[in-house]
C-alpha positions as CSV (number, residue, x, y, z in Angstrom):
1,X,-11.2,-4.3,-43.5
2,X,-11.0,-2.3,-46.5
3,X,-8.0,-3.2,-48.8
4,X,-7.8,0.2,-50.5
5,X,-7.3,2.4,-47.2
6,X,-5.2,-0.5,-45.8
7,X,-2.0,0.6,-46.8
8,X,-2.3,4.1,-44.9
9,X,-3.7,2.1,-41.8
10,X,-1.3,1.5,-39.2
11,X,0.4,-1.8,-38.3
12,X,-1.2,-1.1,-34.7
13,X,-4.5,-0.2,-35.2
14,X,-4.5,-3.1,-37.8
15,X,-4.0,-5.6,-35.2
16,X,-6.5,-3.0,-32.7
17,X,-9.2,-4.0,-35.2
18,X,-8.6,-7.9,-35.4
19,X,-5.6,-9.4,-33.3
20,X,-6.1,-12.7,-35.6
21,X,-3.9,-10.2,-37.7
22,X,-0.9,-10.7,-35.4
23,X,-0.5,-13.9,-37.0
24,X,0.3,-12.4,-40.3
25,X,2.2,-9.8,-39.5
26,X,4.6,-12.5,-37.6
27,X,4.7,-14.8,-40.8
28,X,6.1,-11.9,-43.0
29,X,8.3,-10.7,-40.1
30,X,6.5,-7.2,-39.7
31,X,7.0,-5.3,-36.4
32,X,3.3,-4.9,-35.1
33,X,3.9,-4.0,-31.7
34,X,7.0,-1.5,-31.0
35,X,6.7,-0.1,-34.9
36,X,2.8,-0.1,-34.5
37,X,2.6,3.4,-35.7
38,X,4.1,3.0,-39.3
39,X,1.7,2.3,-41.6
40,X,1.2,-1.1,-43.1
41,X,3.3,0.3,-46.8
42,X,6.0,1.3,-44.4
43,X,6.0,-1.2,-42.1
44,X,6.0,-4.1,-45.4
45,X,8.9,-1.7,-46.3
46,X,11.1,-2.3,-44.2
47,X,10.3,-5.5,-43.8
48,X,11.2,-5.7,-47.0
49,X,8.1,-8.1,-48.3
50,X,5.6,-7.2,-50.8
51,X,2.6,-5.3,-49.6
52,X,0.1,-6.5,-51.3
53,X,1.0,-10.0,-51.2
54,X,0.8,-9.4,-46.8
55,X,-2.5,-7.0,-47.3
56,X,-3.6,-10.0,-49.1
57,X,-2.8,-12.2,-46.4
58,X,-4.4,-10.0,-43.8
59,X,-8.2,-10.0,-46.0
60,X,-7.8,-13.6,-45.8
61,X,-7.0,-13.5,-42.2
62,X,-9.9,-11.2,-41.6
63,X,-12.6,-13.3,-43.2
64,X,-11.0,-16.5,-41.6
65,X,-11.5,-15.4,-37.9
66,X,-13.4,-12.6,-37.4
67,X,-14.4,-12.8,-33.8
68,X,-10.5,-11.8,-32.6
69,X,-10.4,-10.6,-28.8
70,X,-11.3,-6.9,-29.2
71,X,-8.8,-5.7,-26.6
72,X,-9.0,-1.8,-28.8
73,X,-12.9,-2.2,-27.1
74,X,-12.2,-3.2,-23.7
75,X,-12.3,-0.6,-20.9
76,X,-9.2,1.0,-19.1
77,X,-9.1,-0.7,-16.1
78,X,-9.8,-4.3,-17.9
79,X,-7.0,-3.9,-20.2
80,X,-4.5,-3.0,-17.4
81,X,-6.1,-6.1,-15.1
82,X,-4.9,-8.6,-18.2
83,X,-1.7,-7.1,-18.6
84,X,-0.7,-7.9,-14.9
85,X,-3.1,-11.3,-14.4
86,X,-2.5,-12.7,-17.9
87,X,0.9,-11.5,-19.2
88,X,2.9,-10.5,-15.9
89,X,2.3,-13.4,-14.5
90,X,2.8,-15.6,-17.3
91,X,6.4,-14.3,-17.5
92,X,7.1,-15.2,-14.2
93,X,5.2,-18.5,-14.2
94,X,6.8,-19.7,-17.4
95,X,10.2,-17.6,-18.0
96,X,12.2,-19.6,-14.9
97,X,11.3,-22.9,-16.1
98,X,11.7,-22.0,-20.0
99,X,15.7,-20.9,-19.1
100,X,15.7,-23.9,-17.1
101,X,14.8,-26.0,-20.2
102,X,17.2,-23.8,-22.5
103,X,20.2,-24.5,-20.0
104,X,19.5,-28.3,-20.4
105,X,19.0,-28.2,-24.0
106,X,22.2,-26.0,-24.5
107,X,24.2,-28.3,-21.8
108,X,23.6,-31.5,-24.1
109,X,23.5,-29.8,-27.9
110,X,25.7,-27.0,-27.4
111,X,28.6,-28.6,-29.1
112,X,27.0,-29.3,-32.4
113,X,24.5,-26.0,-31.8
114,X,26.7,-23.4,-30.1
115,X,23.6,-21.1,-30.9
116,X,22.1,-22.6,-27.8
117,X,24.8,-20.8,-25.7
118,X,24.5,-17.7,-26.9
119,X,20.2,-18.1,-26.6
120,X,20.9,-19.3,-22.8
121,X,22.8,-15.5,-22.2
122,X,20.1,-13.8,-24.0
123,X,17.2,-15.2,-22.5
124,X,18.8,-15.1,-18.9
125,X,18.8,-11.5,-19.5
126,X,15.9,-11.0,-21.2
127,X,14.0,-12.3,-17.8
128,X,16.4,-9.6,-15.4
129,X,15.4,-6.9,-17.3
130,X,11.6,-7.9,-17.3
131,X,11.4,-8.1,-13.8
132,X,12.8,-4.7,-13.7
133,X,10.4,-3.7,-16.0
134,X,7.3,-5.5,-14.5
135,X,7.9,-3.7,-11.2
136,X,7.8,-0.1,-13.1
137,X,4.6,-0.8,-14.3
138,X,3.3,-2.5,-10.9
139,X,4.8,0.0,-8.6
140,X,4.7,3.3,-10.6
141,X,2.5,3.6,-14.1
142,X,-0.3,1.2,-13.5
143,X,-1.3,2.5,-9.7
144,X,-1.5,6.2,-11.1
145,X,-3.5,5.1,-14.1
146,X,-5.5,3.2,-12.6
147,X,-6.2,6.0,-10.2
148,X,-6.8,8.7,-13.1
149,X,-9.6,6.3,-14.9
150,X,-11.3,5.7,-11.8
151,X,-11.2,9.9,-11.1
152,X,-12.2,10.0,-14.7
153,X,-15.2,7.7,-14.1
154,X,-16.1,9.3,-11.3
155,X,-16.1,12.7,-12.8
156,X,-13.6,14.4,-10.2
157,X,-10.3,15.8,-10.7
158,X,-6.4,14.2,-9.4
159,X,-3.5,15.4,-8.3
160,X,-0.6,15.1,-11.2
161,X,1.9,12.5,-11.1
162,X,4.9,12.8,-9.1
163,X,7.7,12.8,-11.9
164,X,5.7,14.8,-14.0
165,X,3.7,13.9,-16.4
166,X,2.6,9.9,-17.2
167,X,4.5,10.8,-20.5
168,X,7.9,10.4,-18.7
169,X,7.3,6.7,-17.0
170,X,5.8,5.7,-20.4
171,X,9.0,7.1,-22.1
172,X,10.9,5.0,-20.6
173,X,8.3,1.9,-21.0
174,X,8.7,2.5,-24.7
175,X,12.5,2.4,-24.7
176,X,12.7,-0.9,-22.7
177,X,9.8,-2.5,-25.1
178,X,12.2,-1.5,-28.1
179,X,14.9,-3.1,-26.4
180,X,13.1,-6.3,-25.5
181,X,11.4,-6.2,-29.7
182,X,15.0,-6.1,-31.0
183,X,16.1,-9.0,-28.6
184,X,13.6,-11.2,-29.8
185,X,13.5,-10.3,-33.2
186,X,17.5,-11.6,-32.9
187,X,16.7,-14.6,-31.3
188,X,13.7,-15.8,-33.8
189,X,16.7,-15.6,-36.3
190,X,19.2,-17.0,-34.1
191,X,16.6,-20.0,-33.8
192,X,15.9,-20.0,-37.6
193,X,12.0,-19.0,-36.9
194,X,12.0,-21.7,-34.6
195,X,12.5,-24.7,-36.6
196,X,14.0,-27.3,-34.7
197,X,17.2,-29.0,-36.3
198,X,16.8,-32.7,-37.6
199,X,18.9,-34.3,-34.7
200,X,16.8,-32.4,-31.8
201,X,15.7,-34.3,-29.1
202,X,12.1,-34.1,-28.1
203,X,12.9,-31.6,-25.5
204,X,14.5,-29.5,-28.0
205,X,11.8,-29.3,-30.2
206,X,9.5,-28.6,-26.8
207,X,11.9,-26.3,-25.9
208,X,11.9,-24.3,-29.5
209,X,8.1,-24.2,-29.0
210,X,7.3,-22.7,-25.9
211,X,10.1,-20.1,-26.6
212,X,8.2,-19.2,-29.7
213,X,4.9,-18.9,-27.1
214,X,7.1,-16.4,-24.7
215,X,7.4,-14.1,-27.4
216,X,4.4,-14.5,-28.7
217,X,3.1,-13.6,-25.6
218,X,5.3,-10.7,-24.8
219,X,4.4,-9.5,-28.2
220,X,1.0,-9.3,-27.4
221,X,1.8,-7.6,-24.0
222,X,3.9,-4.6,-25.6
223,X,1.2,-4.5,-28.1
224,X,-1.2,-3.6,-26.1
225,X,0.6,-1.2,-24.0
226,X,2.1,0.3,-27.0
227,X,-0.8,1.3,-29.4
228,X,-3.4,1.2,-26.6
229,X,-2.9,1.5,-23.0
230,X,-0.4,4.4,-23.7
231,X,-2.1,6.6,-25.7
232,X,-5.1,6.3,-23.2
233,X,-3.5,7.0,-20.0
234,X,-2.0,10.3,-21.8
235,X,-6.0,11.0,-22.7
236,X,-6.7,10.6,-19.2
237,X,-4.3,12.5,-17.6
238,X,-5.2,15.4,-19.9
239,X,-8.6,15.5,-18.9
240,X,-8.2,14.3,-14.9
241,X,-5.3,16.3,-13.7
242,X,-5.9,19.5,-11.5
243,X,-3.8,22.3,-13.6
């Protein structure tokens, strides 16, 4: 990681290289996954947190753990298996329970925390509108793509999409990952970055923690579609699809 061409790198491909870097990026509060393209100046930017103190940071990171999971490395059809095994299900495995816990948490602190009812709405909706979004991917974007790498690896040709062109599902994808970054983003503030209050309970502070490992999670997930997965199913559609 070189510092001098650093600050032109993108936030995405930063991460791409080393996903230890993640970790930094979510310390300074720099968007990594649906602002992945802007470049790590920008991105500090807007931010507003000093670039070289973060670039810093990162060169430290680097050295520290250099042996991050290379998903930037991984094949196509890998990548899209982890997304569905690894980060579908975990929503679904852990999302029910977690609004469980918040509803609990919120029910016995919400007087003296009335934050807790407005993080019960949030996250309540947060899980509808990931279903929806988890069934686009299953039932439209990742059966085509997974049919256009294994044309591609096969050498043959396939038929285009049915709406198009992969770039309109993805369009979409993008818009909904947005939508899910901001929510977050508000309720990591809402939460004060996660910090439990002095007179939480033990479930509170449990509860704070795996909500912090949700997004941490979904993070990671919308990275990977974002400033991977995307751009490579847009590649393989250019070179698979019968004109």
């Amino acid at each position: 990681m070189n510092g001098v061409y650093l600050k032109s790198q993108s936030v995405g491909s930063i991460v791409n290289d080393n996903f230890a870097t993640a970790r930094v990026f979510k310390t300074f509060g720099v968007d990594f996954c649906c602002g992945g393209g802007a470049s790590l100046e920008e991105a500090c930017r807007a931010a507003g947190v000093d670039v070289d103190v973060v670039m810093q940071a990162l060169l430290a990171e680097n050295q520290s753990t250099p042996s991050a999971i290379p998903f930037d490395s991984w094949p196509t059809d890998l990548l899209i298996d982890y997304v569905l095994k690894v980060h579908h299900r975990g929503i679904r495995a852990k999302g029910p329970g977690l609004l469980n816990d918040i509803r609990t948490v919120a029910r016995v602190h919400g007087d003296s925390h009335p934050e807790l009812l407005q993080l019960e709405e949030l996250f309540a909706a947060s899980l509808r509108d990931l279903e929806s979004h988890l069934q686009k991917e299953e039932q439209v974007l990742f059966p085509y793509c997974y049919a256009l790498y294994e044309a591609s690896m096969r050498k043959e040709s396939h038929a285009p999409m049915h709406c198009g062109s992969v770039a309109n599902p993805i369009r979409v994808m993008l818009h909904e990952h947005n939508d899910e970054g901001t929510r977050y983003k508000y309720i990591r503030l809402l939460m004060k970055d996660f910090v439990a209050p002095e007179d939480a309970c033990a479930t509170y502070r449990l509860m704070l923690q795996d909500l912090e490992n949700f997004m941490d999670g979904l993070f990671e997930h919308i990275h990977i579609e974002n400033n991977i997965l995307f751009q490579r199913f847009q590649e393989l559609e250019s070179i698979s699809v019968r004109k």
